[in-house]
C-alpha distance (Angstrom), angle and dihedral (degrees) to the residues before:
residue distance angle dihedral
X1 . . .
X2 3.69 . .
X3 3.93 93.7 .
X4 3.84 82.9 62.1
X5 3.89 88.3 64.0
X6 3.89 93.4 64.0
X7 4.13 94.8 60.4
X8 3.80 83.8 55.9
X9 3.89 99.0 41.5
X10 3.99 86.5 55.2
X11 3.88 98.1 42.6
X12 3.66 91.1 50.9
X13 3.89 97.4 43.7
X14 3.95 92.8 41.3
X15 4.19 89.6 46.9
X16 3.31 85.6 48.9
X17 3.77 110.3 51.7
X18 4.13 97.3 54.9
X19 3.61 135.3 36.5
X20 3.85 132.7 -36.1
X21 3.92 94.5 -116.5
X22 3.65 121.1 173.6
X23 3.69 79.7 -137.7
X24 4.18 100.3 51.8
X25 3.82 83.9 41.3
X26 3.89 90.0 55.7
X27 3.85 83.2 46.7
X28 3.62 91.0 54.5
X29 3.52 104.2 49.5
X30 3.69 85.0 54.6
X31 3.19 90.8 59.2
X32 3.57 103.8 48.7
X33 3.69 86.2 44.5
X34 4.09 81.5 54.4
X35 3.61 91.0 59.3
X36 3.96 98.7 42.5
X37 4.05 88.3 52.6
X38 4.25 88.2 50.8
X39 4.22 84.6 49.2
X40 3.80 91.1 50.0
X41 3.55 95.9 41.3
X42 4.30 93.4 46.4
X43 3.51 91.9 48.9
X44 4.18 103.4 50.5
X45 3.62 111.4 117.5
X46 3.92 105.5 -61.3
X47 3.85 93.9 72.8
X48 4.25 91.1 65.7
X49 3.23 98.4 41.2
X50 3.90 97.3 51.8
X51 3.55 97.5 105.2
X52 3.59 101.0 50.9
X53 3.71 89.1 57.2
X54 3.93 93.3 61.6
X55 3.93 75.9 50.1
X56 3.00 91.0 54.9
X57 3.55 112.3 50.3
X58 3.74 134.4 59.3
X59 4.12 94.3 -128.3
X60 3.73 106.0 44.5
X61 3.73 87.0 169.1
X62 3.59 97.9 79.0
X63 3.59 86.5 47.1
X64 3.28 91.1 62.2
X65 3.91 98.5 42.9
X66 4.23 89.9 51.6
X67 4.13 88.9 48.6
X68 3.66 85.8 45.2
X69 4.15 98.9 53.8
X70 4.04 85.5 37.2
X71 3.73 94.2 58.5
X72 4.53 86.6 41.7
X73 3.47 75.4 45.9
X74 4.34 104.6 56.0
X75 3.55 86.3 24.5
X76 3.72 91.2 64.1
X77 4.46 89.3 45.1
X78 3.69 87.9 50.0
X79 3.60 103.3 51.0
X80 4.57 83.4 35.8
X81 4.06 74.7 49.5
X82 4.05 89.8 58.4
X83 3.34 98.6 48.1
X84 3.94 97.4 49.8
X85 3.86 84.9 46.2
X86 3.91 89.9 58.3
X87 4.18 90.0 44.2
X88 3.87 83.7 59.6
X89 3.84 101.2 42.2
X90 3.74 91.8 56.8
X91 3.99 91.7 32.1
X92 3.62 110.1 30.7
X93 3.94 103.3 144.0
X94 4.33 127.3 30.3
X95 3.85 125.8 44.9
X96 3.83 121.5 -5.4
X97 3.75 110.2 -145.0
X98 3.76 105.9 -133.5
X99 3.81 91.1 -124.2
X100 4.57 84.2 57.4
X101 4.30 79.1 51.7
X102 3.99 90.7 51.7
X103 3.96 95.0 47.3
X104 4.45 97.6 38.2
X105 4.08 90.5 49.7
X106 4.15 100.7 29.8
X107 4.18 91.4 53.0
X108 3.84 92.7 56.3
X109 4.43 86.7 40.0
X110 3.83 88.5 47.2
X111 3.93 97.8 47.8
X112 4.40 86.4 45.9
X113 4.03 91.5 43.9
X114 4.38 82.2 54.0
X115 3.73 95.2 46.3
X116 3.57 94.0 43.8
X117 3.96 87.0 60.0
X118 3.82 92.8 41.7
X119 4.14 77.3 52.3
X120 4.02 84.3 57.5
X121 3.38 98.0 50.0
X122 3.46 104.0 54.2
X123 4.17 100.5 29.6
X124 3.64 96.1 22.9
X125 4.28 90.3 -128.5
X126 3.76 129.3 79.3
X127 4.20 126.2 -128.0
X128 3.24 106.3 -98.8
X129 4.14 85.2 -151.6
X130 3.81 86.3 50.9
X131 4.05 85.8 52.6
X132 3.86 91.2 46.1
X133 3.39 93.9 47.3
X134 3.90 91.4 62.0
X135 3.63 90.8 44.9
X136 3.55 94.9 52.4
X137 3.98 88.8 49.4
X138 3.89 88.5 51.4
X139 3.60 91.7 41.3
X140 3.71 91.6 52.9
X141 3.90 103.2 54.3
X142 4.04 95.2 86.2
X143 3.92 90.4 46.6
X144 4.08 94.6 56.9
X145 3.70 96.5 51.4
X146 3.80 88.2 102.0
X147 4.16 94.8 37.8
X148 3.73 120.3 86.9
X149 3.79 118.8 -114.1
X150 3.59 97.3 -103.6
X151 4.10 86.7 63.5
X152 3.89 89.8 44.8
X153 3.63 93.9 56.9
X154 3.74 84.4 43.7
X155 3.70 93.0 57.1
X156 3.64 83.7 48.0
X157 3.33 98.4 55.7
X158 3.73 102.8 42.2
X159 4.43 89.2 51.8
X160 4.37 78.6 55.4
X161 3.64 84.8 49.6
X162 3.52 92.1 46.5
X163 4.30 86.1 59.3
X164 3.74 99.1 46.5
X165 4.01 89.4 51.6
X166 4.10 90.9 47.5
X167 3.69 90.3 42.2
X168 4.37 89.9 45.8
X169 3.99 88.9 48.8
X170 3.71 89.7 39.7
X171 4.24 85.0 61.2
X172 3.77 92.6 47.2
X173 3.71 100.7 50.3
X174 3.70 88.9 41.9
X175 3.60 140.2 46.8
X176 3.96 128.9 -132.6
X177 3.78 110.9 -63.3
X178 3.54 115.6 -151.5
X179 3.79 126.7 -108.9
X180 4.20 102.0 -83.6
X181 3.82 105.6 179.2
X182 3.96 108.2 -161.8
X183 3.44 115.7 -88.0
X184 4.32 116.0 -143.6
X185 3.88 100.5 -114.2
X186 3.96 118.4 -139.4
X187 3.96 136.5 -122.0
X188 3.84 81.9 -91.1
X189 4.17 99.5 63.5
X190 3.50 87.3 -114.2
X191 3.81 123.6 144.0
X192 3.79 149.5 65.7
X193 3.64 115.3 -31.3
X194 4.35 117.2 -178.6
X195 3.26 129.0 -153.9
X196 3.70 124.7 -68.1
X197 3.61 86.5 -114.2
């Protein structure tokens, strides 16, 4: 939850130290909205029930090792997230250098890739919207080449978007599934498998 401070530090500081644009403030909406979608997205479901999946598993110490790497994981998106944010504040319309592409679309695929293993830990399955989503932002980088960063981070945002609403009509078609900690299957297939969600 701290990490999520630094996207908002750097939007306001970059906005801040140039011109009021309509163009950089377009840019910084986006990326405000950027940061709400990566709140809304962190804090669905798996976050509460986090403790009752050490409960309820007999090695809470790989629990704690996968929620470990996933946090190293959407730490490391958020803070790639703040720097692409500051690339399109200061450069919202013209060419995008395909290095600015790399950083806008792998910060949002980073932060997904970490909260689908945080999903693992604590429900032993990962969203399949989270898993789209981070195709999609792969699957995007050749297309935006010829786009200026202001629509990549657009793109961006929308495929984020895209999560939040899965993961909202997700909670309203089901109820509350308990904390389900993977479970190590043996030679013989058995074990706990979670929905393809």
């Amino acid at each position: 939850m701290i990490a999520l401070g630094e996207p908002i530090l750097v939007t306001g500081l970059t906005f801040g130290t140039g011109e009021f644009t309509a163009d950089r403030s377009a840019a910084t909406l986006v990326a405000f909205a950027t940061t709400a979608l990566l709140w809304r997205i962190y804090i669905h479901r798996a976050g509460a029930l986090l403790a009752d999946a050490m409960t309820a598993t007999p090695r809470p110490g790989r629990i704690v090792v996968l929620t470990n790497y996933s946090h190293v994981i959407m730490v490391a998106g958020i803070i790639t997230i703040a720097v692409g944010d500051e690339l399109v504040i200061q450069h919202p319309l013209g060419h995008t250098h395909p290095a600015w592409i790399l950083v806008i679309l792998s910060g949002p695929a980073l932060f997904l890739a970490g909260r689908a293993t945080f999903e693992y830990a604590v429900f032993g399955r990962v969203s399949l919207p989270r898993a789209l989503g981070a195709l999609a932002l792969v699957a995007l980088t050749p297309a935006m080449r010829r786009v200026p960063p202001l629509a990549v981070a657009t793109a961006a945002a929308l495929i984020l978007a895209g999560v939040a609403v899965a993961d909202a009509l997700r909670t309203r078609r089901f109820p509350a599934e308990p904390a389900s900690p993977p479970v190590r299957r043996s030679w013989a297939g058995r074990g706990r498998k979670g929905p393809g969600l």
